[in-house]
C-alpha positions in Angstrom: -37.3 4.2 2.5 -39.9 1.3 2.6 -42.0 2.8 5.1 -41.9 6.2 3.6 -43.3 4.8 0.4 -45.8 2.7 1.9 -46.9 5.4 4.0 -50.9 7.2 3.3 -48.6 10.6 2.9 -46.0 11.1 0.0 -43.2 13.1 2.0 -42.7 16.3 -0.5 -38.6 15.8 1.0 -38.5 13.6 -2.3 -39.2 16.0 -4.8 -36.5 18.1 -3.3 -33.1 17.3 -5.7 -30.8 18.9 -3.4 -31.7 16.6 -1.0 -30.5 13.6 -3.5 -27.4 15.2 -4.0 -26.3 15.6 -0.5 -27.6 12.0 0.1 -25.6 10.8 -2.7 -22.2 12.7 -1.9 -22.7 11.0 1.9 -23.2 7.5 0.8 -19.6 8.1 -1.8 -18.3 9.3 1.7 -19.1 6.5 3.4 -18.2 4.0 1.0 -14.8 5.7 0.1 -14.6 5.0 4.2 -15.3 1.6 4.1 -13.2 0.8 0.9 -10.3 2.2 2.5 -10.4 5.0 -0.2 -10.9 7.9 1.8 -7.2 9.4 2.2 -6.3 12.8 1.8 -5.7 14.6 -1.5 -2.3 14.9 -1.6 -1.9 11.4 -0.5 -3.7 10.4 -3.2 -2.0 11.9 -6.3 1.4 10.6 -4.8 0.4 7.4 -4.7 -1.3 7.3 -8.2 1.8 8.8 -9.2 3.9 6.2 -7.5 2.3 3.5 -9.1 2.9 1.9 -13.1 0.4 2.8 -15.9 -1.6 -0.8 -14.8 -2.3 -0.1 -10.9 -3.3 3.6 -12.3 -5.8 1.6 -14.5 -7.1 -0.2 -11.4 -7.8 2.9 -8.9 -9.1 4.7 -11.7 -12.1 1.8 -12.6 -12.3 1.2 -8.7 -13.1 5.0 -8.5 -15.8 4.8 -11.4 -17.5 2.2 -10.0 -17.8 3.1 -7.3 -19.5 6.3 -8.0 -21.4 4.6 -11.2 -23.0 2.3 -8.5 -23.9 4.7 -5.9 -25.6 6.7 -8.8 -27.2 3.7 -10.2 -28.7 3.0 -6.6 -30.0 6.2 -6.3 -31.8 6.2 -9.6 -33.6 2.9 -8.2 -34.4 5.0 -4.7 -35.6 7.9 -6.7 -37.7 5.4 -9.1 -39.0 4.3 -5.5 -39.9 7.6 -4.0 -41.8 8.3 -7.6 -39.9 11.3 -8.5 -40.2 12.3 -11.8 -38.2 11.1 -14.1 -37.4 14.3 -15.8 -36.0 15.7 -12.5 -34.4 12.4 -12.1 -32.6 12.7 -15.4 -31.5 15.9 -14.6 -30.2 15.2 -10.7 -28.3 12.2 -12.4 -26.5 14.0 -15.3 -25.0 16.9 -13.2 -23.7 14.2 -10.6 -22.2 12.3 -13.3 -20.6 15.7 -14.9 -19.2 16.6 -11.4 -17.9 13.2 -10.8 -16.0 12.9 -14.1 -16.6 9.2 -14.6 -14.7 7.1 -16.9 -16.5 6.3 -20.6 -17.4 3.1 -19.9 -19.4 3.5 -16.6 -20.9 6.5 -17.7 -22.3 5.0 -20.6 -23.9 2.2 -18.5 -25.8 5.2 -16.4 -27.0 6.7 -19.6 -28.6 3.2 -20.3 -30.5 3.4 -17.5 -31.2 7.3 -18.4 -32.6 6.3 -21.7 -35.2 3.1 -20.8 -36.6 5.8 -17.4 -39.9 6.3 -19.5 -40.5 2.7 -19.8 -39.5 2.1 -15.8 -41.2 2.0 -12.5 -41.3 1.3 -9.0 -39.3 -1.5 -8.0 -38.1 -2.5 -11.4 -34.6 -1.3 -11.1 -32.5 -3.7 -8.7 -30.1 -2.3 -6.1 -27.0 -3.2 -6.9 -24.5 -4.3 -3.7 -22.4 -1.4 -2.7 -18.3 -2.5 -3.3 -17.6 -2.3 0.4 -19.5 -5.6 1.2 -17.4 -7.1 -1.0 -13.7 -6.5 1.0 -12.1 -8.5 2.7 -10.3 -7.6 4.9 -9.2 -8.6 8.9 -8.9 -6.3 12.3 -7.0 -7.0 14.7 -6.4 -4.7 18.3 -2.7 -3.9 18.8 -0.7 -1.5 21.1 1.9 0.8 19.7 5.4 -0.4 21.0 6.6 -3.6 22.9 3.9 -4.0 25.8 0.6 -3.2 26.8 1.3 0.2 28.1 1.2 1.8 24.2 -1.8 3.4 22.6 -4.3 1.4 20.8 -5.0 1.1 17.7 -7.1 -1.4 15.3 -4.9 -2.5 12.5 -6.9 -3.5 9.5 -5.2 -5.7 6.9 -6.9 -5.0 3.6 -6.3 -5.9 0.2 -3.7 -2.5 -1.2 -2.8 -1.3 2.6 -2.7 -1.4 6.0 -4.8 0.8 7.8 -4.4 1.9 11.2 -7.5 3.6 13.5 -8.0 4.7 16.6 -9.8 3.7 19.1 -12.7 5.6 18.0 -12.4 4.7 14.6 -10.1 7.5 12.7 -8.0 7.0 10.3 -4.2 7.5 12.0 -1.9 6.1 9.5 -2.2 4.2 6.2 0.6 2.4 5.1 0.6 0.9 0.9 2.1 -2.5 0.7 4.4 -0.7 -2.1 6.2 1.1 0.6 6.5 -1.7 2.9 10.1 -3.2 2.8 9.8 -5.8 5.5 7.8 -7.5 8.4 9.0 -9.5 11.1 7.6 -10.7 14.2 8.6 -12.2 17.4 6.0 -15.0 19.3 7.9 -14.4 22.2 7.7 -10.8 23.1 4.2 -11.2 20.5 5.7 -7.8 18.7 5.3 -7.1 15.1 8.1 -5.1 13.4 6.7 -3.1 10.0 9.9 -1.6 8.6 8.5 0.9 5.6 9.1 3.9 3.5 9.0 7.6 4.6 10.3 9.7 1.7 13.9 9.2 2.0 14.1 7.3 5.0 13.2 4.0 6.4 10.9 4.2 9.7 10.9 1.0 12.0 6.9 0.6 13.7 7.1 -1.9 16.5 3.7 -2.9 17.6 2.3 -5.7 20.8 -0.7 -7.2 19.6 -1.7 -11.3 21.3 -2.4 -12.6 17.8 1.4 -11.6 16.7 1.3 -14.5 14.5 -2.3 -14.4 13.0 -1.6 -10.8 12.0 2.0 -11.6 10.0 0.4 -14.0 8.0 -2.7 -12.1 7.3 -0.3 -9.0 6.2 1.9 -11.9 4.2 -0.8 -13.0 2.3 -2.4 -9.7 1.2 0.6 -8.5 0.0 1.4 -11.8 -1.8 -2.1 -11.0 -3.5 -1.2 -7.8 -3.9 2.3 -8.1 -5.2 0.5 -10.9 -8.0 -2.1 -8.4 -9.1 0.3 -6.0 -9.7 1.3 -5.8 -13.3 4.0 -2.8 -13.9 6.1 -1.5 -11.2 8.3 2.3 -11.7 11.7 1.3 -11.8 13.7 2.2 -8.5 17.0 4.2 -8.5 19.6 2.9 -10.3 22.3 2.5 -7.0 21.8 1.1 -3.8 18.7 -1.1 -2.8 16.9 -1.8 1.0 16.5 -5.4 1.0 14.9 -7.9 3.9 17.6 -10.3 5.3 18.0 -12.4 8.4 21.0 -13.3 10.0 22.1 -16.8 9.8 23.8 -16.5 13.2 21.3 -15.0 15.8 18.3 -15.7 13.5 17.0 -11.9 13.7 15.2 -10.5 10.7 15.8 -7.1 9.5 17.0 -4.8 6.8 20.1 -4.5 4.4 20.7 -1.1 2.7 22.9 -1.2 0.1 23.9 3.4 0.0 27.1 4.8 -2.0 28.7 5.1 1.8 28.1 1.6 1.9 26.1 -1.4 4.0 24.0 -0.6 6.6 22.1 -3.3 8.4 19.4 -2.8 10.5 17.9 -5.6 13.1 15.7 -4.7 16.0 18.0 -4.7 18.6 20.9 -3.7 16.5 22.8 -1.5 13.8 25.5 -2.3 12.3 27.4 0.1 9.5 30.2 -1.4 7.0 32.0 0.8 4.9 32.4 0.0 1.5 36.1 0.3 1.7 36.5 -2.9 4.1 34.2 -5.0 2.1 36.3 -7.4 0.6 33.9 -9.6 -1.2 30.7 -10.6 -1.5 28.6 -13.5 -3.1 26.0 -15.8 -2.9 25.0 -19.4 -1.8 21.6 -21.2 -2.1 19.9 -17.7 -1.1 22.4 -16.7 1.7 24.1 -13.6 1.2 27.8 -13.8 1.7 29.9 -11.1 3.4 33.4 -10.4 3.9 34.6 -7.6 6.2 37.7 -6.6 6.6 38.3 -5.3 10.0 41.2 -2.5 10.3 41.4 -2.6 14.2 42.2 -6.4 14.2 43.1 -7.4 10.4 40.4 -9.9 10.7 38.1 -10.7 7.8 34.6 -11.2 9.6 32.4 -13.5 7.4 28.7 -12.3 7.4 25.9 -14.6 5.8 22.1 -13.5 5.2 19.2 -15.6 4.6 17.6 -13.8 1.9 15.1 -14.3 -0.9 16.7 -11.4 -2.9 20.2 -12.3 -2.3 21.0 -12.2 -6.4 19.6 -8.9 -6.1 21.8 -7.5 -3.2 24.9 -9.0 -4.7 23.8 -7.1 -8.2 23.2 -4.3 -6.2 26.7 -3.9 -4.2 28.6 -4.6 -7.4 26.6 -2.1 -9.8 28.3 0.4 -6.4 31.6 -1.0 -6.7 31.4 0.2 -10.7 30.1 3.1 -10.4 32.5 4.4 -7.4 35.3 2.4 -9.6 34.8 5.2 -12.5 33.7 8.5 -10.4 37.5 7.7 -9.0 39.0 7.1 -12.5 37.4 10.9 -13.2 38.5 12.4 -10.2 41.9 11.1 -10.4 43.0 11.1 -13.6 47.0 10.9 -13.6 47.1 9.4 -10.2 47.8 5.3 -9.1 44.2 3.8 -9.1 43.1 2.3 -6.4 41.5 -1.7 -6.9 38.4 -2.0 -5.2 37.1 -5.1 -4.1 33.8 -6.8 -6.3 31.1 -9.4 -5.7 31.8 -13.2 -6.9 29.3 -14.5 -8.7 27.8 -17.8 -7.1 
């Protein structure tokens, strides 16, 4: 816009407002793009309304800035082309009506409304737009266990993972919220993202060479994330997915804790425990202990899990046992109870 401005010839283009406004809604496009804000509609509400009343806080004053500085650098722009400031006024005050910005960042744009007679030229600084400020890393995988998958470029940024093709579309974008675990193999160099569908857990297995750059990169974020985050919606009241690995092969997977009972799933395995042949349960130093009883052989199999959250699983499995305890007492009112089994504390 320099060399328009410093041209002999004053381009009549920038006394035409409509041409601002389109210019403006492509740079919000663009920077909604490069913020990692650009999902659909519907995606959107159900993840504002997945979040606590804190993280809504946050999208909402990342939203308003973000349009409050794209309007503020289109003031400057406008300042620079020497349009008039009445038409400039009135460009900027229908933007700001359609946008429906917050109090606060609308009040800083009226500022800047209020001292236009007393400003010119250059004297309004651009301000840097807040995609320069992400950080965040790509890195080139393949979907699946080899070379042969599709490619994609999986960005790690600071709320999500965001996965594009190879010509740079949005494919999937996955919240750290409805990740439930990661594990990765510097063998094969495969990453396994195990995450939230709805009611279902999905299993994403992807080949990338920097297998263990990118698990670290997608540990820290969400560490960040995880610390930033201030109020989380309570989960259901029964059951629980939690990450585990197994102290005997060393494999890292997933423990779901459902009102049929365990079901653990590894990479190259599942294995299904009914609640019924759970004899007990409890935990040691952050292993999760498990006693199956085994019907075909009268065995009791011992099971242990490496687990940050074993407290968690153990609390879990026995809020199960009580509940399923007193739908029985309801159902069978008159009849010999049955003793189920129950977790031992540590």
């Amino acid at each position: 816009m320099e060399t328009f401005s410093l041209s002999k010839e004053r381009s009549t283009l920038w006394d035409q407002l409509q041409f601002w406004e389109d210019a403006f809604l492509d740079a919000v496009m663009l920077e909604r793009e490069g913020m990692g804000m650009d999902q659909g509609p519907q995606e959107m509400i159900e993840r504002y309304l997945s979040l606590g009343e804190h993280d809504r806080k946050r999208l909402e004053d990342d939203e308003d800035r973000l349009l409050a500085t794209l309007l503020h650098n289109m003031i400057a722009y406008m300042l620079m082309m020497k349009v008039t400031k009445n038409d400039i006024r009135k460009k900027v005050r229908r933007l700001m009506g359609k946008s429906h910005i917050g109090l606060t960042y609308s009040q800083e744009i009226n500022e800047i409304l209020d001292k236009l007679p007393n400003m010119n030229g250059r004297e309004l600084a651009i301000r840097p737009s807040g995609s320069r400020h992400i950080k965040k890393q790509t890195f080139v995988v393949h979907a699946g266990t080899d070379t042969t998958g599709d490619i994609f470029f999986m960005e790690v940024c600071d709320d999500c993972i965001v996965l594009r093709s190879n010509i740079g579309t949005v494919y999937e974008r996955w919240w750290y919220e409805k990740l439930i675990n990661m594990t990765y193999c510097p063998k094969t160099k495969v990453l396994c993202l195990w995450r939230r569908n709805g009611q279902e857990t999905q299993l994403n297995k992807f080949y990338t060479k920097k297998c263990r750059e990118l698990y670290y990169c997608v540990k820290d974020s969400m560490e960040r994330a995880a610390a930033r985050q201030q109020s989380i919606k309570p989960g259901p009241e029964l059951g629980g997915e939690f990450p585990v690995q197994d102290m005997k092969t060393g494999e890292g997977g997933l423990l779901q804790v459902t009102l049929e009972g365990i079901n653990l799933k590894f990479m190259h395995s599942q294995v299904f425990i009914e609640l019924s042949h759970i004899k007990k349960c409890n935990t040691v130093k952050g292993v999760f202990v498990l006693e199956e009883f085994v019907p075909q052989t009268k065995e009791v199999v011992i099971h242990k899990y490496k687990t940050p959250m074993a407290h968690q699983i153990c609390y879990s499995v026995l809020c199960l046992f009580s509940y399923m305890a007193a739908v029985k007492g309801k159902e069978g009112e008159g009849k010999p109870k049955m003793l189920s089994p129950r977790p031992l504390p540590s």
